[in-house]
VOGU-468731 format. One record per residue (C-alpha): x, y negated, z negated. Coordinates in steps of 0.001 Angstrom, whole numbers, plus 500000, padded with zeros to 6 digits. Layout:
<rs>
XYZ ...
</rs>
This chain:
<rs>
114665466218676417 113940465115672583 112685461502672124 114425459302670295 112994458437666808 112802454523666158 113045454764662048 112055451482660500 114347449903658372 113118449437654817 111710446481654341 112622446295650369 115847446660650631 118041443895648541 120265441715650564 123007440265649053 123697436631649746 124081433170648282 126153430721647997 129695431441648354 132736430689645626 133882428090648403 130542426320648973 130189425743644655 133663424198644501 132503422033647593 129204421031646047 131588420314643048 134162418466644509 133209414891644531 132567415131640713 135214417222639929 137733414492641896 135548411617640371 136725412823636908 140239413769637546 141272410593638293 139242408660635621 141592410964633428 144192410080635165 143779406406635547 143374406179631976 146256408071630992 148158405426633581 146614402373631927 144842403295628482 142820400054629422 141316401348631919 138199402757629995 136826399512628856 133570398283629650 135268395035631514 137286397309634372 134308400196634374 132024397291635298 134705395783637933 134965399535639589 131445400132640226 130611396934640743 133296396899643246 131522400593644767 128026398975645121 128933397693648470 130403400611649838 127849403123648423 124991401430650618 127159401613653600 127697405251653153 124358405990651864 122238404814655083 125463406802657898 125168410017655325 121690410631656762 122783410136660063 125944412936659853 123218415217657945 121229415127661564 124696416142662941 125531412785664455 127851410045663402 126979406138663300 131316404288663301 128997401022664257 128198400503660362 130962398170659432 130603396269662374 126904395730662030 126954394602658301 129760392134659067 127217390978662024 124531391093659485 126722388627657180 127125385830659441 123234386346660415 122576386016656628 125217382711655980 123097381281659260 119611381887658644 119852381142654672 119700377291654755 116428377636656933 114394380827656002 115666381040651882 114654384392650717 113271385471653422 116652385618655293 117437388806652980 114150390768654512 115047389064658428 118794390298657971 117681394077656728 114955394151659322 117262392805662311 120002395258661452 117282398592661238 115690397433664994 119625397874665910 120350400518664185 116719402377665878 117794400757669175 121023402845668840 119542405949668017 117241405374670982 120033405349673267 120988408272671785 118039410680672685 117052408930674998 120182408797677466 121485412197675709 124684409914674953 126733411299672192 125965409441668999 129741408532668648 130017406701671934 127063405038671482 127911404122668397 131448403507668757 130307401146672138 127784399236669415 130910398464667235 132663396978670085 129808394748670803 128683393823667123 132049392598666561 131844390680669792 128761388962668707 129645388077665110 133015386222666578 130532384662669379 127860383323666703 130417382497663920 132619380688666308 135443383364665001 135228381954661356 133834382089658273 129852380559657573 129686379113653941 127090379325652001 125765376456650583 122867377087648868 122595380851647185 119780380719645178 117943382743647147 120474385859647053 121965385074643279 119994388104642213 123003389871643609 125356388639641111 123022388952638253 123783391736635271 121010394027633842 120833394088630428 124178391269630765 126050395152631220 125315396304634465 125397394644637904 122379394193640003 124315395334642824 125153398686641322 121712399268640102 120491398326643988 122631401292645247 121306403306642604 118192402663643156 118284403189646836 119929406427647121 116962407601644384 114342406130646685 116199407918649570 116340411000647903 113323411405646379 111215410432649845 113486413442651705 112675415643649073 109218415224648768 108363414815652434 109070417331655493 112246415024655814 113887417200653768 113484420549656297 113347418408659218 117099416795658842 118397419967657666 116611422067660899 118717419185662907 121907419139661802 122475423347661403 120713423725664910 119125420840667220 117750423621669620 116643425955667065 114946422486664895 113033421901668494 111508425337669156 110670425262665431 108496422178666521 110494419521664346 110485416308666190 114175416155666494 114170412627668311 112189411085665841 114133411987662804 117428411125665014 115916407445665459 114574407262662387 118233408029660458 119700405636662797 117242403351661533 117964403673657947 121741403512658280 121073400326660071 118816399168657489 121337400238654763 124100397924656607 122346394976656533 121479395078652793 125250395876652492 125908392796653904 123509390724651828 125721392195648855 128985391277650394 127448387575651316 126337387048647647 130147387971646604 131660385830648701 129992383083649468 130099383192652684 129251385178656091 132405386280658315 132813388396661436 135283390332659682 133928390585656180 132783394199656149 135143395932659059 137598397427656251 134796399459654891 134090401818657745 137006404370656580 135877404277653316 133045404980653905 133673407945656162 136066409059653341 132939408697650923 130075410822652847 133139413513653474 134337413257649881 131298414216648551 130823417445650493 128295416226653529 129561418663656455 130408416322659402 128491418852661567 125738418130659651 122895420469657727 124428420264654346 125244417428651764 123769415443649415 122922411352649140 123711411582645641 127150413082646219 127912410377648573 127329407897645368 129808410085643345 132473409726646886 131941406228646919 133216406003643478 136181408681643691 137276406141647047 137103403322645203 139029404447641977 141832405906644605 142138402171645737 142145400610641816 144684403589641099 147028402884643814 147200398622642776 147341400126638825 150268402836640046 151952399582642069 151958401564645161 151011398471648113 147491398032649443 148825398668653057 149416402351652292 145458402625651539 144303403890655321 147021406078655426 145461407255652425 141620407075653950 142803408952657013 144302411778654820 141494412159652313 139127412401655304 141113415000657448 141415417095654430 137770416410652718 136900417505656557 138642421148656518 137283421851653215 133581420938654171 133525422201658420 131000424807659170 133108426397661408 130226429016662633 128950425577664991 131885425233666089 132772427654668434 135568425781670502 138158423310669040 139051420627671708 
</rs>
C-alpha cells in the first residue's frame, strides 16, 4: 500500500487580500456624508457658509463629539455603554452643586466622579459576565433616578461661572474653546491608542474576546478601562453643557444619547466592534449635527429628528455589521 505524500504548500506564494471596495466607501462615508450636505445646505441657504453659522454648527457639535468620543472606545471593545446621556446629565447637576463650594476644582471632581462610574460599570461587566447593554442600560435607569433625587427634579443655576467661563471663550476670537476641547481630546485619544499596545489590544477585543485572551491581552482591563474613559468623556460633556446653559438639570443631556449612537455608527465604527476610528466619530458628530441645522433650515419640525436618528442608525448599522461575528440573528 503506497504512502501518502504530505507536499508542503509553498510558502511564497502571493495571497491576494485587502481591503474590500465596500470597506473604502465605509471608511469614506462619514466624510463623504459630511460634505454632501454642507453642499447641500448651502445650496438651501447660500448663508450658510459664513463664518457666523460654521462657528454656531461646530460649536453646537462640541458637546456631542465628547459624548461619542469616550462610548466609541467602548463599541470598538465590542460592547455598548446607552448610560452616557444619563451620566453627563447626572454629572451636570453634580457640577451646578459642587461649583459654589469647590470653584475650579468642581470641573476635575465632576470628570473624576463620572470615570469611577463609568469603571464601576465596566466592572460589573467582567466581573458578573453581565452584558454591557444591561448593565449599562440598568445604570441609565438609575443615573436618571439620582439626578431627579439630588436636583429635586429641577434645574440648579449657576451663579457664579467663573470658574468654567473658559468654556465659552473663542481662540483666536474665531474658534470656540469647546470645539478645540473635543479636538483636542479625540487627538490625545488617538494618539495614546496608537502609540501604546491599546491600539492591538482593543482591536484583539472587539474582532474576538476569546481569541484577544489566549493571545494574552488582558481583555478585562481594557473593557474597564474603555468604560472608564467613556465615563470620563461624559462628565467633561457635561461641564460643556453646564457652561452653555447656566445651569445643571436632570434632563439636560438625555436627548444626546441617539445622536450620539448615530455619530460613532455614522462614521463607520462596526457596532460589533474591531474596526472604526475616533477621528471618524468627530466627522459623524458633525454630519448629525448638520442633519439637525438642515432639517430647522428645510422647515421640516424638530419632532421628526429621532425618527430621523433611528433611521440613520439602522441604516449606518447594515452598512458597517461584520456579519462573519454574527452567526445567528435573534
Amino acid at each position: 500500500m503506497s504512502t501518502p505524500v504530505m507536499t508542503k504548500p509553498a510558502l511564497d506564494t502571493p495571497v491576494k487580500g485587502g481591503p474590500t471596495l465596500g470597506s473604502r466607501l465605509t471608511s469614506f462615508m462619514p466624510v463623504i456624508a459630511l460634505v454632501a450636505l454642507v453642499v447641500a445646505l448651502a445650496v438651501a441657504d447660500p448663508g450658510f457658509l459664513t463664518e457666523r453659522s460654521l462657528t454656531a454648527v461646530i460649536n453646537t457639535a462640541a458637546p456631542l463629539a465628547v459624548l461619542a468620543t469616550g462610548a466609541t472606545i467602548v463599541v470598538l471593545c465590542g460592547g455598548i455603554d446607552l448610560s452616557i446621556a444619563a451620566l453627563a446629565s447626572l454629572s451636570s447637576v453634580f457640577l451646578a452643586l459642587w461649583l459654589p463650594s469647590l470653584g475650579g476644582l468642581s470641573t476635575l471632581a465632576v470628570v473624576g466622579v463620572a470615570a469611577a462610574i463609568g469603571a464601576l460599570q465596566g466592572t460589573l461587566h467582567v466581573v458578573l459576565r453581565i452584558p454591557s447593554f444591561i448593565v449599562t442600560l440598568g445604570g441609565m435607569s438609575v443615573f436618571a433616578a439620582i439626578a431627579l433625587v439630588v436636583s429635586s427634579a429641577g434645574t440648579v443655576p449657576v451663579t457664579d461661572d467663573t470658574s468654567i467661563s473658559w468654556a465659552n471663550l473663542y481662540v483666536a476670537g474665531r474658534v470656540p474653546t469647546a470645539v478645540v476641547v473635543a479636538v483636542v481630546l479625540v487627538a490625545v485619544l488617538a494618539l495614546l491608542i496608537k502609540v501604546t499596545p491599546l491600539d492591538s489590544y482593543i482591536k484583539a477585543t472587539g474582532f474576538s474576546e476569546a481569541a484577544a485572551r489566549l493571545g494574552g491581552v488582558p481583555v478585562d482591563a481594557v473593557k474597564i478601562g474603555a468604560f472608564c474613559v467613556s465615563g470620563a468623556c461624559a462628565g467633561l460633556a457635561a461641564v460643556l453643557l453646564v457652561a452653555r446653559n447656566y445651569s445643571g438639570s436632570p434632563t439636560v443631556a438625555d436627548s444626546l444619547l441617539l445622536p450620539a449612537v448615530a455619530a460613532i455608527v455614522v462614521g463607520g465604527t462596526a457596532i460589533t466592534g474591531g474596526h472604526g476610528s475616533l477621528w471618524r466619530t468627530l466627522a459623524g458628530a458633525l454630519v448629525v449635527t448638520l442633519l439637525r441645522v438642515g432639517l430647522s433650515t428645510v422647515g421640516v419640525s424638530s419632532a421628526y429628528e429621532q425618527i430621523l436618528y433611528g433611521a440613520i442608525i439602522i441604516v449606518a448599522v447594515a452598512l458597517t455589521l461584520d456579519r462573519s461575528k454574527v452567526l445567528v440573528i435573534k
